[in-house]
N, CA and C atoms of all chains as a GROMACS GRO file, in nm:
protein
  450
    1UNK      N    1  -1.773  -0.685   2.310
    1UNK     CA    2  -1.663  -0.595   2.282
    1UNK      C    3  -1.665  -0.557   2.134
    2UNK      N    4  -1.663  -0.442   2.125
    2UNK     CA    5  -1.658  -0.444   1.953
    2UNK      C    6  -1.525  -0.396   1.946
    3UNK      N    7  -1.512  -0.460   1.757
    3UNK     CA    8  -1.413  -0.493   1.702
    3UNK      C    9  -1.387  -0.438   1.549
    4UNK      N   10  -1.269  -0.321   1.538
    4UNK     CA   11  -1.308  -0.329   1.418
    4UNK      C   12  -1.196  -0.344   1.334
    5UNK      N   13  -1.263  -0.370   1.198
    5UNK     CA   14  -1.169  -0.425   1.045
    5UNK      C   15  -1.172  -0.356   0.986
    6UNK      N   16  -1.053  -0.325   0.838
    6UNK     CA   17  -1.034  -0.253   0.793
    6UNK      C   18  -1.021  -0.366   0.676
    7UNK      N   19  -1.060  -0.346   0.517
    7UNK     CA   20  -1.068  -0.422   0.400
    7UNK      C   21  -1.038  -0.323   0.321
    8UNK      N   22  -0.951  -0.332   0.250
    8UNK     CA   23  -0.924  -0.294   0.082
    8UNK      C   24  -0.981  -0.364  -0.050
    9UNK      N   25  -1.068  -0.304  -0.082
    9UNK     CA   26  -1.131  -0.393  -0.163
    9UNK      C   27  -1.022  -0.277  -0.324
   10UNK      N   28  -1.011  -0.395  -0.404
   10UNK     CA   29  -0.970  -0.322  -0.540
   10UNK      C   30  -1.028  -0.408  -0.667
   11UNK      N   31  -1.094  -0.312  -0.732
   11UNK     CA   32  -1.159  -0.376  -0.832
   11UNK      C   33  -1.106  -0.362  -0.962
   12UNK      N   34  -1.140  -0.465  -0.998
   12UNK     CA   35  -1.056  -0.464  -1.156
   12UNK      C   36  -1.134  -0.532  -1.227
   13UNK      N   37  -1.110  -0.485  -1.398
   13UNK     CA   38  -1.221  -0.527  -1.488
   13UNK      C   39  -1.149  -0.638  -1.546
   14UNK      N   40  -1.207  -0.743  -1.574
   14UNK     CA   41  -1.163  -0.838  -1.712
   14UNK      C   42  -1.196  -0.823  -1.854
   15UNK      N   43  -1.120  -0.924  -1.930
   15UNK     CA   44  -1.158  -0.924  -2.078
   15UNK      C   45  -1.345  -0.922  -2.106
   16UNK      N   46  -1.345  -1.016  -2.053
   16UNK     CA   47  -1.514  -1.028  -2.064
   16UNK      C   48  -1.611  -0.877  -1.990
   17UNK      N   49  -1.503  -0.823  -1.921
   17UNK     CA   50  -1.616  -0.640  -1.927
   17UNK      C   51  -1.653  -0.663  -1.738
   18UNK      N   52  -1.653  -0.797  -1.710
   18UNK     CA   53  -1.684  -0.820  -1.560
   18UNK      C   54  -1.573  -0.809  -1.424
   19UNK      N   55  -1.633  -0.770  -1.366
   19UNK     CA   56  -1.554  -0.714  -1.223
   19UNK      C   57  -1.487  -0.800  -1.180
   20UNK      N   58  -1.361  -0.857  -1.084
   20UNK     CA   59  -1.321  -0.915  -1.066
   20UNK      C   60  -1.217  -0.812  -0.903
   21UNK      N   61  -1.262  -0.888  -0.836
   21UNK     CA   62  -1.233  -0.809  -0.668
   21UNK      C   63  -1.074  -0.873  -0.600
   22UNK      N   64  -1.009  -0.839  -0.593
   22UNK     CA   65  -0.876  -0.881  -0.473
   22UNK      C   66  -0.925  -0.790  -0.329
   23UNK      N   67  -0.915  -0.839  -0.263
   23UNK     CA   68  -0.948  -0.762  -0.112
   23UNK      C   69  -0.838  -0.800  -0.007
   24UNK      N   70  -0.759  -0.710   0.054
   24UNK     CA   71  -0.679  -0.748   0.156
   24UNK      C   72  -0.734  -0.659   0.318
   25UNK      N   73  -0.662  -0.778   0.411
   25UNK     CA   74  -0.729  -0.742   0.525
   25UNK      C   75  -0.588  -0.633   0.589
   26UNK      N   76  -0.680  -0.544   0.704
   26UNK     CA   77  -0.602  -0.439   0.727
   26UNK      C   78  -0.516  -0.357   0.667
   27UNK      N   79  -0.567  -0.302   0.569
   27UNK     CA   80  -0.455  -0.200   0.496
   27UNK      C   81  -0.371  -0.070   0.594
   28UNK      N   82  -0.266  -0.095   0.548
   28UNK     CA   83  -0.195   0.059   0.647
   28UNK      C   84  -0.310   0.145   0.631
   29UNK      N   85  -0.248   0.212   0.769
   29UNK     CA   86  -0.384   0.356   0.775
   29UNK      C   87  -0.311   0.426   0.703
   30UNK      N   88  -0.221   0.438   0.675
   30UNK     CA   89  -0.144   0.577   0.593
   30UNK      C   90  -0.126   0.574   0.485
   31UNK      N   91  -0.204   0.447   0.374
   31UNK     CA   92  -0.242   0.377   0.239
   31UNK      C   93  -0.241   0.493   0.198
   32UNK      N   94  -0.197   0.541   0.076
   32UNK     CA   95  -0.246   0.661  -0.034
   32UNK      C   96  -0.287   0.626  -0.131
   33UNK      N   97  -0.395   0.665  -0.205
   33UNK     CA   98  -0.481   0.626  -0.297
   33UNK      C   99  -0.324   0.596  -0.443
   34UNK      N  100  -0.279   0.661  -0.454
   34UNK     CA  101  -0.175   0.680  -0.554
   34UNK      C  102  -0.064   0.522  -0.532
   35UNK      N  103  -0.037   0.479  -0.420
   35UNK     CA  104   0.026   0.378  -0.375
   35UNK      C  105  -0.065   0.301  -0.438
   36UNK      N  106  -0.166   0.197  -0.390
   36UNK     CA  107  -0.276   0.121  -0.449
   36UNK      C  108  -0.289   0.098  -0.610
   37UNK      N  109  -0.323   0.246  -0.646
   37UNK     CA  110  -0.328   0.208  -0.803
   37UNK      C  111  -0.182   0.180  -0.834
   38UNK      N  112  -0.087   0.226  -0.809
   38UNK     CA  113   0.049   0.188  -0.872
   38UNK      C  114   0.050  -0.014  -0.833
   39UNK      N  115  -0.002  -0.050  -0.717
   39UNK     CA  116   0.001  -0.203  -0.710
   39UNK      C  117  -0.100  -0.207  -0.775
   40UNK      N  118  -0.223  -0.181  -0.775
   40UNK     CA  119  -0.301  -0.230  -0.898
   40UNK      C  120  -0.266  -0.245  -1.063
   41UNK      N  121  -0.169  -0.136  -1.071
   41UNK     CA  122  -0.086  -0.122  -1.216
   41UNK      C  123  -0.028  -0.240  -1.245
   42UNK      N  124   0.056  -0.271  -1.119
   42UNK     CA  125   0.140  -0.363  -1.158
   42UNK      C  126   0.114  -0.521  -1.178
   43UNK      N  127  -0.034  -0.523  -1.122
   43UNK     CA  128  -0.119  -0.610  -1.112
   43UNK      C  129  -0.149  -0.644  -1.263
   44UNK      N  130  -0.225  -0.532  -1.342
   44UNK     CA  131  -0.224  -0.581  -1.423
   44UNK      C  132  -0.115  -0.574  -1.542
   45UNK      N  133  -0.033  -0.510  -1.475
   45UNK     CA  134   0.167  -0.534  -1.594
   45UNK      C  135   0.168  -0.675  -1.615
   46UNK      N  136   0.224  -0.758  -1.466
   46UNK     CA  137   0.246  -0.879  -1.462
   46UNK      C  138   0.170  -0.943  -1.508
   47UNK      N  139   0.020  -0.970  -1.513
   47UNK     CA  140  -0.097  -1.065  -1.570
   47UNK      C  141  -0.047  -1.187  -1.556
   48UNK      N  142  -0.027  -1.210  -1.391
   48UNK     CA  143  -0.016  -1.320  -1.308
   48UNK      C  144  -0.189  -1.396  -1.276
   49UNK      N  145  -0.282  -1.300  -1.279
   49UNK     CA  146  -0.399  -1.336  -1.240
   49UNK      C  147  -0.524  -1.361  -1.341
   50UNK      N  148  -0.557  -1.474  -1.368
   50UNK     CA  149  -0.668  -1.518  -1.488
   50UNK      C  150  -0.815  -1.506  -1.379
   51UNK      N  151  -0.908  -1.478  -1.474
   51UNK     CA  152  -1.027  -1.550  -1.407
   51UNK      C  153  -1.133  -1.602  -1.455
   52UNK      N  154  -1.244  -1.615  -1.479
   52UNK     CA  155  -1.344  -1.681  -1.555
   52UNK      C  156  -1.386  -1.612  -1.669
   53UNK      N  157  -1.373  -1.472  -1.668
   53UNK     CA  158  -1.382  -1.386  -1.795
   53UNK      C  159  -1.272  -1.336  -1.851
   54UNK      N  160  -1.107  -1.417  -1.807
   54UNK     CA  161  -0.984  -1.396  -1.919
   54UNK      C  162  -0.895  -1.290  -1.801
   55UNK      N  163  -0.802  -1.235  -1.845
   55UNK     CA  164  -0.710  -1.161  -1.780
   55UNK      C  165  -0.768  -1.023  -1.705
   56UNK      N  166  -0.682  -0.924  -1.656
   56UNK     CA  167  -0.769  -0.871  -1.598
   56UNK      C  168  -0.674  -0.756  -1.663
   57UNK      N  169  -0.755  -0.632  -1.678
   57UNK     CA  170  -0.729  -0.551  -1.827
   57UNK      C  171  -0.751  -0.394  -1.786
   58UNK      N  172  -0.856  -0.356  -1.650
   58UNK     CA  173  -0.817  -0.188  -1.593
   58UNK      C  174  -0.856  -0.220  -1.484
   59UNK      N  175  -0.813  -0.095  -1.416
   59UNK     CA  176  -0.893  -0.049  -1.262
   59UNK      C  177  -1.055  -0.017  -1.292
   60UNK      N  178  -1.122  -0.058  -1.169
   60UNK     CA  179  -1.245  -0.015  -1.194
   60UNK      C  180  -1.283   0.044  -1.040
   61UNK      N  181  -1.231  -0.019  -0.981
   61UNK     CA  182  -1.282   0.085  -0.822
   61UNK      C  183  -1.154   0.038  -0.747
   62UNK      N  184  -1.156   0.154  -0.632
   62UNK     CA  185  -1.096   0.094  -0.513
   62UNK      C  186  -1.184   0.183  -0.403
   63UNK      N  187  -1.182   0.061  -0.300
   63UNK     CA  188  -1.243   0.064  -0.197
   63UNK      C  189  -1.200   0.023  -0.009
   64UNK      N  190  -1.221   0.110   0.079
   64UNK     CA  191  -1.142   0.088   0.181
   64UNK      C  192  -1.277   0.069   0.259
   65UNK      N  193  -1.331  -0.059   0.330
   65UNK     CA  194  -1.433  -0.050   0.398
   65UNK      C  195  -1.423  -0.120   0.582
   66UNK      N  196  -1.436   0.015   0.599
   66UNK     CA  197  -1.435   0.056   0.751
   66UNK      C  198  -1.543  -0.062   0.854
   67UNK      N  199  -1.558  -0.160   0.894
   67UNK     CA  200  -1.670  -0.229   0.966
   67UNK      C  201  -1.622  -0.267   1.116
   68UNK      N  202  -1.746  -0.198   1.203
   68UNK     CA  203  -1.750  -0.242   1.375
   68UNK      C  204  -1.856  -0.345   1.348
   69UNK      N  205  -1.782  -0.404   1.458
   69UNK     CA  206  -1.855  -0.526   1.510
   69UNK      C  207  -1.879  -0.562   1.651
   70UNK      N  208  -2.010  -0.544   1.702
   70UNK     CA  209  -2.030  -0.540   1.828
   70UNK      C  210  -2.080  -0.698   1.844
   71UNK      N  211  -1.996  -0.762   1.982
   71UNK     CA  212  -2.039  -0.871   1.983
   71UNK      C  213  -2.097  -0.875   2.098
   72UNK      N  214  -2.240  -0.893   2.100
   72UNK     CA  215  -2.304  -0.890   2.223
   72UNK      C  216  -2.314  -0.970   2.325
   73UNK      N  217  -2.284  -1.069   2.289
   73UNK     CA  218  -2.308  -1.201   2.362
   73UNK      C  219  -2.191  -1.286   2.395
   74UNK      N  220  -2.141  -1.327   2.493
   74UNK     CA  221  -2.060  -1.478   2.466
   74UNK      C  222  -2.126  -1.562   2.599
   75UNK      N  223  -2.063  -1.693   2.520
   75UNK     CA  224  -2.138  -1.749   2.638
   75UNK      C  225  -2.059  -1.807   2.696
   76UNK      N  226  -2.060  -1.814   2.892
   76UNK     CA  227  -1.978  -1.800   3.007
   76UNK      C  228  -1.914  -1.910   2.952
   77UNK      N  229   0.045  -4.778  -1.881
   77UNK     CA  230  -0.036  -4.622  -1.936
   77UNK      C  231  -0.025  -4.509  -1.888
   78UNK      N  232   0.027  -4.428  -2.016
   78UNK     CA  233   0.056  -4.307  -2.021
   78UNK      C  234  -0.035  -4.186  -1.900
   79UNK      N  235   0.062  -4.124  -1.897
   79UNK     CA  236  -0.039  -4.004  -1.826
   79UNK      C  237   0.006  -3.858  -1.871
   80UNK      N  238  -0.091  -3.764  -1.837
   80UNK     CA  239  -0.091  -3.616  -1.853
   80UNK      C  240  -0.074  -3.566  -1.783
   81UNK      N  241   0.007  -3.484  -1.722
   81UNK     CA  242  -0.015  -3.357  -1.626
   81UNK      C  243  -0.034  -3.193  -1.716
   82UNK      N  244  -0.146  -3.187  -1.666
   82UNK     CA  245  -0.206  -3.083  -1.761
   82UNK      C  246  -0.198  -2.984  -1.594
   83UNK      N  247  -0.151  -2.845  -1.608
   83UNK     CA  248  -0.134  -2.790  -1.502
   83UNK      C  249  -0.238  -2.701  -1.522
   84UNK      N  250  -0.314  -2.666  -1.341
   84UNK     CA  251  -0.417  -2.601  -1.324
   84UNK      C  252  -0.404  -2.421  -1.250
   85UNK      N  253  -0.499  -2.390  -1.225
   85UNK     CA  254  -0.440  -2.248  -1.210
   85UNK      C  255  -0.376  -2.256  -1.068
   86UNK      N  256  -0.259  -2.216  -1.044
   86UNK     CA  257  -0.183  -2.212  -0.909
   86UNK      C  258  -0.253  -2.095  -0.798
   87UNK      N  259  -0.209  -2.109  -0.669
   87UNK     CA  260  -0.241  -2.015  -0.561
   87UNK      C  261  -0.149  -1.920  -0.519
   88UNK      N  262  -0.134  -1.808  -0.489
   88UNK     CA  263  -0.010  -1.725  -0.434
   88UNK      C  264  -0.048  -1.721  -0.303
   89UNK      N  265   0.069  -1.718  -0.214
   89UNK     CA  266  -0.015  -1.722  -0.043
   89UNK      C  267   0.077  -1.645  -0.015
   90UNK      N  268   0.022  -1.554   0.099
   90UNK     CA  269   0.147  -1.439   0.176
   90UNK      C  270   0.125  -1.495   0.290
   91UNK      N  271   0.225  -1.541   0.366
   91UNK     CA  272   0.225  -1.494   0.541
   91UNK      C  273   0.264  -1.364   0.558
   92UNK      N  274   0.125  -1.300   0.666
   92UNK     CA  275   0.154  -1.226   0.754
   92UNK      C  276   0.232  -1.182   0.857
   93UNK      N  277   0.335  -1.143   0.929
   93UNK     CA  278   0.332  -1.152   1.066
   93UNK      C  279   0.246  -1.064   1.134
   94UNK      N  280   0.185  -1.082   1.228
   94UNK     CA  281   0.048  -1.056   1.269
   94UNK      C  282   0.094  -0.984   1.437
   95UNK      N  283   0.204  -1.062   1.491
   95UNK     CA  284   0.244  -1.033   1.632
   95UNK      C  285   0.348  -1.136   1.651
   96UNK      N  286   0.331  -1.141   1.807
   96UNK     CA  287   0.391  -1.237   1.866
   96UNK      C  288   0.312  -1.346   2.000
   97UNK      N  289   0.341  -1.438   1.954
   97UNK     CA  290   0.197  -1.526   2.084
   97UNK      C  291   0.299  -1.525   2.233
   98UNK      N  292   0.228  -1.571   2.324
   98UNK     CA  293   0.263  -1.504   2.483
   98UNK      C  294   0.399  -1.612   2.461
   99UNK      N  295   0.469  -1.687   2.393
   99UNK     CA  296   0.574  -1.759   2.427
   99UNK      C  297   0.687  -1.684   2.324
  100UNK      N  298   0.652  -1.607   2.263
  100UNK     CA  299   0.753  -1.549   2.198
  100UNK      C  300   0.751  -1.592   2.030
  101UNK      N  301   0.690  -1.678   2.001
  101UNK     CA  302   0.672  -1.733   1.844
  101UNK      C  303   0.587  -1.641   1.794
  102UNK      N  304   0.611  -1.617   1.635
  102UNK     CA  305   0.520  -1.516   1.543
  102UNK      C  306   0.420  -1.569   1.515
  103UNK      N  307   0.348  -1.501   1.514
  103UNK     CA  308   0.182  -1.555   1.445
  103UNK      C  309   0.160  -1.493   1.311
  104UNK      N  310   0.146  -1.595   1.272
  104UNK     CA  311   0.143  -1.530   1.058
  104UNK      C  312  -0.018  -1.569   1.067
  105UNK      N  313  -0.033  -1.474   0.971
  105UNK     CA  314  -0.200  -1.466   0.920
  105UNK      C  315  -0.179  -1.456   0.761
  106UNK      N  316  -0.232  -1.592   0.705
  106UNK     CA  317  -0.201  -1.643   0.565
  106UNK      C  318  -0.318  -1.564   0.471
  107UNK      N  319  -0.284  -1.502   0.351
  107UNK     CA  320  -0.396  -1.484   0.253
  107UNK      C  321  -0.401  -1.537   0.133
  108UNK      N  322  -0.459  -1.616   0.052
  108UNK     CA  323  -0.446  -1.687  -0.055
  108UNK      C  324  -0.512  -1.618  -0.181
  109UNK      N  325  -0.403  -1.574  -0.256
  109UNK     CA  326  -0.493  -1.529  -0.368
  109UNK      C  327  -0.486  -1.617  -0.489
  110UNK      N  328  -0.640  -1.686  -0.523
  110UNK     CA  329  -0.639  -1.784  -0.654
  110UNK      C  330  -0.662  -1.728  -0.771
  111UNK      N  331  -0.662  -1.814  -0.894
  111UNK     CA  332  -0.685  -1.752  -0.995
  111UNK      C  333  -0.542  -1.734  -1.033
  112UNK      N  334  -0.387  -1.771  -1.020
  112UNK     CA  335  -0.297  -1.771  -1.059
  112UNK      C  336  -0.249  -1.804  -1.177
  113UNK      N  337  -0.224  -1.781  -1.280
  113UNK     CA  338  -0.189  -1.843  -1.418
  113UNK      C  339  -0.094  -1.929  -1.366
  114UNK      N  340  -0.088  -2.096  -1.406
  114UNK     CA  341  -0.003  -2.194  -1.411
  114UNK      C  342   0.193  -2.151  -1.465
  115UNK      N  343   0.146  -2.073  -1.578
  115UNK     CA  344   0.304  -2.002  -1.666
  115UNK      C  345   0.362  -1.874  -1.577
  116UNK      N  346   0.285  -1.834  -1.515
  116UNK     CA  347   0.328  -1.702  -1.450
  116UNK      C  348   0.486  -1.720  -1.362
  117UNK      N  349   0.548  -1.648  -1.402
  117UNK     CA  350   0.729  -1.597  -1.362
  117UNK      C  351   0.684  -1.627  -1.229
  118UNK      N  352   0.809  -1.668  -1.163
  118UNK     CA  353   0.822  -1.652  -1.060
  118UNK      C  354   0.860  -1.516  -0.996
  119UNK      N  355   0.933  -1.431  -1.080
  119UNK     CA  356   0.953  -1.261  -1.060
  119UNK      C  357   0.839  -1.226  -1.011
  120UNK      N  358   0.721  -1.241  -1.137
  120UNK     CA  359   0.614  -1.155  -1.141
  120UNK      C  360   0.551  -1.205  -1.031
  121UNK      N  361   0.553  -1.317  -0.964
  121UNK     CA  362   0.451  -1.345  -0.852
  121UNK      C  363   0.540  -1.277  -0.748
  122UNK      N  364   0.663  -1.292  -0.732
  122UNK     CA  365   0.715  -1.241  -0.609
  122UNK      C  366   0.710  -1.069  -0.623
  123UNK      N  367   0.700  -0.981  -0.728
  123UNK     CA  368   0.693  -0.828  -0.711
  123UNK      C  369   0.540  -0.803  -0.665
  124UNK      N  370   0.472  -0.907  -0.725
  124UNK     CA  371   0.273  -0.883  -0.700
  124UNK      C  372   0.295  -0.883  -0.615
  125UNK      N  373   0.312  -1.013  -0.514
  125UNK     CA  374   0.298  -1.033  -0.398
  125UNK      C  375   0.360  -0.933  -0.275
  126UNK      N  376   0.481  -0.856  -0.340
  126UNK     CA  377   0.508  -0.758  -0.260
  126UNK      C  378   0.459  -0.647  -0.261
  127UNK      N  379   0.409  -0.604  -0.370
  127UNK     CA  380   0.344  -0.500  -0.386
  127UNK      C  381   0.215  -0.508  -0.298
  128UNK      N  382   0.160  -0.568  -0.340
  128UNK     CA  383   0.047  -0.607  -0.252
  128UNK      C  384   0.040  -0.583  -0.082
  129UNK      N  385   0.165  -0.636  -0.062
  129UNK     CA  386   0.166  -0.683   0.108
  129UNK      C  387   0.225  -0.539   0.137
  130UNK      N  388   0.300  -0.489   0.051
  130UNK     CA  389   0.340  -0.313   0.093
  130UNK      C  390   0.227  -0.239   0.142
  131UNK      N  391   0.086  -0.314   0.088
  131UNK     CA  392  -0.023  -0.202   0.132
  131UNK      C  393  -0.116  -0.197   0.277
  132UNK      N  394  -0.042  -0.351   0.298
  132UNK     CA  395  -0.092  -0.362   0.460
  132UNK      C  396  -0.003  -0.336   0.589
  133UNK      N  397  -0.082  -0.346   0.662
  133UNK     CA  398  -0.023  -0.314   0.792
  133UNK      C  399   0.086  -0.403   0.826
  134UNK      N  400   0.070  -0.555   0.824
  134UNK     CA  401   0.162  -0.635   0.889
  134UNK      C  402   0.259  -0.650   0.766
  135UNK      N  403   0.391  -0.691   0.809
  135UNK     CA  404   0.513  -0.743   0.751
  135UNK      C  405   0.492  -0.871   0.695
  136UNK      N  406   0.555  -0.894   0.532
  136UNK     CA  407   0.533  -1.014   0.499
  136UNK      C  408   0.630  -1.068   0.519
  137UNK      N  409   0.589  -1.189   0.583
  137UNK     CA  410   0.684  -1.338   0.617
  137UNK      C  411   0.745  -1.418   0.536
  138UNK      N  412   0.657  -1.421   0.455
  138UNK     CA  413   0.705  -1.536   0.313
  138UNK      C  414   0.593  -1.516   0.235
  139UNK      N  415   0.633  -1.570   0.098
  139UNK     CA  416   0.548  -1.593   0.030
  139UNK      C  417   0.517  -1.732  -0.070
  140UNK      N  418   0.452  -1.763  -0.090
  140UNK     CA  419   0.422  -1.948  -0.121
  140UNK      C  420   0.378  -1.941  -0.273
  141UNK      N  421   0.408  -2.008  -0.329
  141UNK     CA  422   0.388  -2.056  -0.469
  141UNK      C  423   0.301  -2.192  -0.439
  142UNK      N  424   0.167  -2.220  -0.445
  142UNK     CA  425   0.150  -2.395  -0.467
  142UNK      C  426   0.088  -2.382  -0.638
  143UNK      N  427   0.165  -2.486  -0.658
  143UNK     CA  428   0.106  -2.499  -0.820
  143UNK      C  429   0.035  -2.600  -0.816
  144UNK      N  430  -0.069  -2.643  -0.956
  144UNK     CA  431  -0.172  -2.776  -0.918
  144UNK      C  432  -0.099  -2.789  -1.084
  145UNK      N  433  -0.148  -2.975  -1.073
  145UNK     CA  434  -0.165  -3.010  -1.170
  145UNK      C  435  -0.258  -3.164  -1.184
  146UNK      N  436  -0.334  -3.139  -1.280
  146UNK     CA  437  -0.429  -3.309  -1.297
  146UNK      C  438  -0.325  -3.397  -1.363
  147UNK      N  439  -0.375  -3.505  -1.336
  147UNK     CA  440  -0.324  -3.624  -1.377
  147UNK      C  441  -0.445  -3.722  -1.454
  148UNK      N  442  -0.378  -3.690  -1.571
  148UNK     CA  443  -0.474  -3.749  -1.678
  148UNK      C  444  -0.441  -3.855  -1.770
  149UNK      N  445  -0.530  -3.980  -1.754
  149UNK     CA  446  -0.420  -4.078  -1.844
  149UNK      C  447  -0.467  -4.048  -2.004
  150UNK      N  448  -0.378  -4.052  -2.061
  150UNK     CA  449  -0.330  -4.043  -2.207
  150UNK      C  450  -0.423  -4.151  -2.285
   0.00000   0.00000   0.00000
């Protein structure tokens, strides 16, 4: 039966210049790019989130990735 | 002998509600986001966390604070 997922990937840069990913599963289908960055904004307002290269400091991508999954097999 | 609690980076967790299972109870689908600053407001985790969950499909249930801390003797 295939199956499919929907991922929000949002990327954000740190102090150290390196990427740093939050990804949530199933984003509304009716997500607007403008919604997202405003939570990404606020993401980095609050600077609730550290990571190995220091706080996290702009947007660098956002990404919505669409994946089917056909499962061919189960067993009886 | 003395000890330290030196606090480590905390977790933010959202429940999902996801549905309902065939007896009528909700099914939450948990996401944990780490990397939490230990000092971080409790405001600021609860607007992230909503902001956040505004962008998905399911309704958030709750949201969880676990904080860590080591225990270090002095």
């Amino acid at each position: 039966m295939a199956t499919n997922t929907k991922t929000l990937r949002m990327v954000f840069r740190n102090q150290a210049g390196k990427n740093v990913t939050i990804s949530l599963d199933s984003p509304r289908s009716d997500v607007t790019p403008a919604e997202i960055e405003a939570a990404m904004d606020l993401v980095i307002a609050r600077n609730i989130f550290t990571s190995s290269g220091g706080d996290l400091v702009s947007k660098q991508d956002i990404r919505i990735i669409d994946s089917t999954t056909d499962d061919l097999y189960d067993p009886a | 002998m003395a000890v330290n609690n030196v606090p480590g980076n905390s977790v933010l967790k959202l429940a999902l509600h996801v549905g309902d299972s065939a007896t009528g109870s909700p099914v939450l689908r948990s996401r944990s986001l780490n990397g939490i600053k230990p000092a971080a407001a409790d405001q600021d985790l609860f607007d992230v966390a909503t902001a956040l969950a505004g962008l998905q499909q399911y309704p958030l249930n709750g949201i969880t604070r676990v904080d860590n801390s080591a225990l270090i003797s002095a």
